[in-house]
BALOBA-1460 file (C-alpha; in Angstrom, 3 decimals):
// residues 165
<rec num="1" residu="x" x="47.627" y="58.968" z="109.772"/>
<rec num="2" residu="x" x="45.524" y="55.633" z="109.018"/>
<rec num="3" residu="x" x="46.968" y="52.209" z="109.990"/>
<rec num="4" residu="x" x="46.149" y="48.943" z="109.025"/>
<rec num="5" residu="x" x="45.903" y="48.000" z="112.864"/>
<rec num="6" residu="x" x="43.966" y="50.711" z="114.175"/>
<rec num="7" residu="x" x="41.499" y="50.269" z="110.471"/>
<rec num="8" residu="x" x="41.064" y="46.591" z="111.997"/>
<rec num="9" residu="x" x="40.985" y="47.298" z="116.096"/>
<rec num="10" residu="x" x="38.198" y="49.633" z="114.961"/>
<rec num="11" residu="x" x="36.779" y="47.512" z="113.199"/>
<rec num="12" residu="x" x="36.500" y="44.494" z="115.639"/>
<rec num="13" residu="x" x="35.364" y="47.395" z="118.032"/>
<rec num="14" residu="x" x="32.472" y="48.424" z="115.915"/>
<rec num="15" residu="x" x="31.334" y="45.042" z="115.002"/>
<rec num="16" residu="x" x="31.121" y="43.986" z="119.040"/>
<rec num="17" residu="x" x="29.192" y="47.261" z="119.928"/>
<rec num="18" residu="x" x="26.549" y="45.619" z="117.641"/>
<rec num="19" residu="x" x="26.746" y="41.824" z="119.315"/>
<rec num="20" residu="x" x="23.865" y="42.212" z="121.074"/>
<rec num="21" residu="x" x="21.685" y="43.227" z="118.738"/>
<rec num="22" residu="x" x="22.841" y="40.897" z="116.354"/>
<rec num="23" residu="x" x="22.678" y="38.199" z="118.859"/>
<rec num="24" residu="x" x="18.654" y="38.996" z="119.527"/>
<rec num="25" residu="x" x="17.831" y="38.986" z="115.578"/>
<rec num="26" residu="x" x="19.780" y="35.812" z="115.118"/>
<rec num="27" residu="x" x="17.537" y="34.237" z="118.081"/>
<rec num="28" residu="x" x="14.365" y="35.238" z="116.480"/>
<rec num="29" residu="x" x="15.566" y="33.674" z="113.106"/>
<rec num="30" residu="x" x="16.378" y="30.218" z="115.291"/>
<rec num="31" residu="x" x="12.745" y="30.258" z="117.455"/>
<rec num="32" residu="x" x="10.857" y="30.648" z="113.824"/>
<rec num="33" residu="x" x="8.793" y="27.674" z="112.948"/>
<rec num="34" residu="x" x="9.980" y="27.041" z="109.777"/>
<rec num="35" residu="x" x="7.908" y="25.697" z="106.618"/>
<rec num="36" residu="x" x="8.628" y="22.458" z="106.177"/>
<rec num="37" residu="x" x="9.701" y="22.725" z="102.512"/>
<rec num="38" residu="x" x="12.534" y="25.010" z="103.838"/>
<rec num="39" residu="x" x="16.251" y="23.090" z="103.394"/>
<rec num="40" residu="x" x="18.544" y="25.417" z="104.801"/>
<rec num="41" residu="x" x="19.352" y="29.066" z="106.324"/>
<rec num="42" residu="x" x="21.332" y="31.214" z="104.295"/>
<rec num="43" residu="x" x="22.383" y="34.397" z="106.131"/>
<rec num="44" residu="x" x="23.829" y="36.820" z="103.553"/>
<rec num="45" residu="x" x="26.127" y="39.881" z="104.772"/>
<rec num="46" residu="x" x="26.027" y="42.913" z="101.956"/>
<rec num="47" residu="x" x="28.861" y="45.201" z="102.475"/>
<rec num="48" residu="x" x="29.317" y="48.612" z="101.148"/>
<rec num="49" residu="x" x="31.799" y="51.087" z="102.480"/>
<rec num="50" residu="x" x="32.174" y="51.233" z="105.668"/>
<rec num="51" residu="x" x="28.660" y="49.214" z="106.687"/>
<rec num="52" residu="x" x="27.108" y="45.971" z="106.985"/>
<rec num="53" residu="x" x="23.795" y="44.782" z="106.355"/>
<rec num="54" residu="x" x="22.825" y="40.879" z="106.768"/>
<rec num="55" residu="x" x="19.753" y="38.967" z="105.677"/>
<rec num="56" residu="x" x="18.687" y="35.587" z="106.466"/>
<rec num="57" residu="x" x="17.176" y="33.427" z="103.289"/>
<rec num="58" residu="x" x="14.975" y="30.708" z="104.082"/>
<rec num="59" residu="x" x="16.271" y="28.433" z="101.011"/>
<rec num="60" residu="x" x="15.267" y="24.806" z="99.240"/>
<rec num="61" residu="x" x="18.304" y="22.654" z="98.012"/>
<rec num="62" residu="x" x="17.867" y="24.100" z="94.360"/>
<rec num="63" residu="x" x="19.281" y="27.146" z="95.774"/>
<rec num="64" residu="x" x="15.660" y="28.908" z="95.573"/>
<rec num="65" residu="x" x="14.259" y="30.638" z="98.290"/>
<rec num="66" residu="x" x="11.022" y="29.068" z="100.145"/>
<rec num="67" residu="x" x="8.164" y="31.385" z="100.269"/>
<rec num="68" residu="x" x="4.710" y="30.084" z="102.399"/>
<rec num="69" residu="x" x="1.581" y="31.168" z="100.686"/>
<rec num="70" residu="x" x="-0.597" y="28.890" z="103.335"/>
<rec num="71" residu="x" x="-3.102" y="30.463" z="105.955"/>
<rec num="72" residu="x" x="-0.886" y="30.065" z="109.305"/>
<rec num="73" residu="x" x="0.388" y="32.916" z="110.897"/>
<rec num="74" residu="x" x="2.972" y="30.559" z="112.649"/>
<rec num="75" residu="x" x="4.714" y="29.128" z="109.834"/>
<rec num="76" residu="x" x="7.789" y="31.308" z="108.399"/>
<rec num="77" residu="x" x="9.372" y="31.270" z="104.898"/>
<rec num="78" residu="x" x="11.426" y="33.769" z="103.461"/>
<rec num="79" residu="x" x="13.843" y="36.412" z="104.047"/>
<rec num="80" residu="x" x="14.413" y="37.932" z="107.437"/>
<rec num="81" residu="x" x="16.678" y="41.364" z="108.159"/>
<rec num="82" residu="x" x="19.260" y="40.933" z="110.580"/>
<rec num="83" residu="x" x="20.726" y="44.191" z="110.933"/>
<rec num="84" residu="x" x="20.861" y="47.104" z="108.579"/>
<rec num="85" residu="x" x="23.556" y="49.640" z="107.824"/>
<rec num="86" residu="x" x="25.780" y="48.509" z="110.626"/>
<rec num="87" residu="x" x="28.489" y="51.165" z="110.673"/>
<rec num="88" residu="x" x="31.952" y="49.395" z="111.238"/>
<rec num="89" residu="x" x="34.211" y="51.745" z="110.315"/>
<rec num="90" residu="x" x="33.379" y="56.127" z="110.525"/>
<rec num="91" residu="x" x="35.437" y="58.353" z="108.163"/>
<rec num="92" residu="x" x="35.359" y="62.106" z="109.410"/>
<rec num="93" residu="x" x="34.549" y="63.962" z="106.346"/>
<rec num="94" residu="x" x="37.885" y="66.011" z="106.777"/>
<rec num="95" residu="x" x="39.893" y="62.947" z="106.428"/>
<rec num="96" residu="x" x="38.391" y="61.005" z="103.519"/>
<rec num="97" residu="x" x="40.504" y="61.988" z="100.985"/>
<rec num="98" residu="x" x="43.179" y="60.874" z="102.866"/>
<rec num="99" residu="x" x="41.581" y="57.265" z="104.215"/>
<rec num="100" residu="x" x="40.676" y="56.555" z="100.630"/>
<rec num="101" residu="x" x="44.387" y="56.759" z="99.703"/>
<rec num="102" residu="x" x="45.414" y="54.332" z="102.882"/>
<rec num="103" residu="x" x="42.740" y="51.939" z="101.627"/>
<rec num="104" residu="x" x="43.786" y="51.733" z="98.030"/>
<rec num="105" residu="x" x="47.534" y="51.274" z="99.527"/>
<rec num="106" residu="x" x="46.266" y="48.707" z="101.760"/>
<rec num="107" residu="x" x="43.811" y="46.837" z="100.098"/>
<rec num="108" residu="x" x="44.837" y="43.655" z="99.759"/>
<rec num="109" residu="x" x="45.738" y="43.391" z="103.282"/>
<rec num="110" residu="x" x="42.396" y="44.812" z="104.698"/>
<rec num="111" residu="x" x="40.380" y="42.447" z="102.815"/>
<rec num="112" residu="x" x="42.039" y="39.561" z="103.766"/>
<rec num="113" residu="x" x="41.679" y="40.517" z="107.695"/>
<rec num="114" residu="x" x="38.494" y="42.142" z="107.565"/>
<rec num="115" residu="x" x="36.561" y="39.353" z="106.100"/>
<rec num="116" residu="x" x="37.566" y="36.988" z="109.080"/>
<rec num="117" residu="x" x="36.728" y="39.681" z="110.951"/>
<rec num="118" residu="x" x="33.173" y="39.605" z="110.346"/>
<rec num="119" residu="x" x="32.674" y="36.156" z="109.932"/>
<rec num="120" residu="x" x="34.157" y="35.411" z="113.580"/>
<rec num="121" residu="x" x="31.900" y="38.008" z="114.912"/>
<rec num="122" residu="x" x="28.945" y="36.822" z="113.128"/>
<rec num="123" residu="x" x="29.581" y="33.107" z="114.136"/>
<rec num="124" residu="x" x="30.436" y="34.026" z="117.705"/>
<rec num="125" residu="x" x="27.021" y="35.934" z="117.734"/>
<rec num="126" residu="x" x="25.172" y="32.524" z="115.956"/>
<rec num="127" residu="x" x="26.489" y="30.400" z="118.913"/>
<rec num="128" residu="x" x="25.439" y="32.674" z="121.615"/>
<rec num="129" residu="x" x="22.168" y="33.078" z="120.351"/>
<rec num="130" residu="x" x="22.155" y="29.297" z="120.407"/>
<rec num="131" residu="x" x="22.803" y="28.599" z="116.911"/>
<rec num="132" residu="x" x="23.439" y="24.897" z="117.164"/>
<rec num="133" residu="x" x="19.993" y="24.275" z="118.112"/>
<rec num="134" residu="x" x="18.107" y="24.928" z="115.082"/>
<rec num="135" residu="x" x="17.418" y="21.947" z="112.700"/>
<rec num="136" residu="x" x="18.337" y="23.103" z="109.247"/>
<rec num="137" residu="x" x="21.897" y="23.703" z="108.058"/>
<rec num="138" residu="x" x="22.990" y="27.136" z="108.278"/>
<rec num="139" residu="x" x="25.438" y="29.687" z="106.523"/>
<rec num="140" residu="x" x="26.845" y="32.678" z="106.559"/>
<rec num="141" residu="x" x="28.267" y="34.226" z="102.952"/>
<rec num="142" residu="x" x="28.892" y="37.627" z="101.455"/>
<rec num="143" residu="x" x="27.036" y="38.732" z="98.886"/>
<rec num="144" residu="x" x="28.460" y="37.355" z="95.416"/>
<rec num="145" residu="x" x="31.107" y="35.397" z="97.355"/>
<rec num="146" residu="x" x="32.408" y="32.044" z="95.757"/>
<rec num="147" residu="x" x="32.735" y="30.623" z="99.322"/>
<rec num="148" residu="x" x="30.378" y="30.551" z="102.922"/>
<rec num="149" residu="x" x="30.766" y="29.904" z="106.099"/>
<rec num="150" residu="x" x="29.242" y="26.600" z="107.587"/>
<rec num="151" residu="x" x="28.434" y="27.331" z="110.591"/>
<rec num="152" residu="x" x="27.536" y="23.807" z="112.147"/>
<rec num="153" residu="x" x="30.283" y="22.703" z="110.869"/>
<rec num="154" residu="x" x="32.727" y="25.883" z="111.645"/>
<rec num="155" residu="x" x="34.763" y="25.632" z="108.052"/>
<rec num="156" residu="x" x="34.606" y="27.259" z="105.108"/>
<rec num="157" residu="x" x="32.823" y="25.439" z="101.636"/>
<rec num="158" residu="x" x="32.336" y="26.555" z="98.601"/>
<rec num="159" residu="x" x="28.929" y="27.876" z="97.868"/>
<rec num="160" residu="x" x="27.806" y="25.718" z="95.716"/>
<rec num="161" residu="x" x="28.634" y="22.740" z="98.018"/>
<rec num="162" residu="x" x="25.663" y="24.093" z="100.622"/>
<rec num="163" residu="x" x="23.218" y="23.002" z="97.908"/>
<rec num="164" residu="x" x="24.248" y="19.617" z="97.847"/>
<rec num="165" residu="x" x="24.826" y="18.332" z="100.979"/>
């Protein structure tokens, strides 16, 4: 029998067996010497069942992302992968008829804990990897989400605010 607690203990579990990992790809993003036309850091979490991929957007404040077509190897613009196909949550293939009942039943309350779920995780990963350092603002979102995560600032905004700030 599936639970909403044990769904979101395994969860959390999941997510921290991938910290470290996460923590080393969000350093790299931070040491990158950015191109100077780039505004802002747009880390974007994609979700399909049961995984979690993230990229990081290298982004202008018209919401486009900054590509560097110059000769130096050192300068960075564009999109970085994070992590791919993080498995938070394993369904044994006996038992998948029955989990996919529990989640429909339970929908509503899994996606309002499993979202700040991922978002603490992410942002305590950010600040470990020393997030705070890097000059440009910074965000974490899900993909086609109306709001993100500042995480200088540690509060939710609407997306559309991160462009104008």
């Amino acid at each position: 029998m599936f639970t909403t607690q044990e769904y979101i203990h395994t969860v959390r579990e999941n997510l921290h067996r991938n910290s470290e990992q996460l923590i080393q790809q969000i350093r790299k993003t931070i040491n990158f010497n950015y191109y100077n036309k780039v505004d802002l850091l747009d880390y974007t979490a994609f979700i399909q069942p049961h995984e979690i991929s993230i990229m990081m957007y290298s982004m202008d404040r018209k919401a486009n992302e900054v590509f560097y077509q110059g000769n130096e190897s050192n300068i960075f613009a564009g999109s970085y992968d994070i992590i791919e196909d993080v498995c938070f949550y394993n369904v044994p293939d006996d038992r998948e008829e029955k989990f996919w009942e529990f989640y429909e039943q339970n929908d509503e309350v899994i996606s309002k804990t499993e979202t700040p779920i991922i978002v603490d995780w992410f942002k305590d990963c950010w600040n470990q990897a020393g997030g705070k350092s890097v000059n440009l603002h910074s965000y974490f979102s899900f993909h086609d989400y109306d709001n993100c995560f500042d995480l200088q600032n540690n509060k939710w905004i609407s997306d559309g605010d991160k462009w104008f700030d």
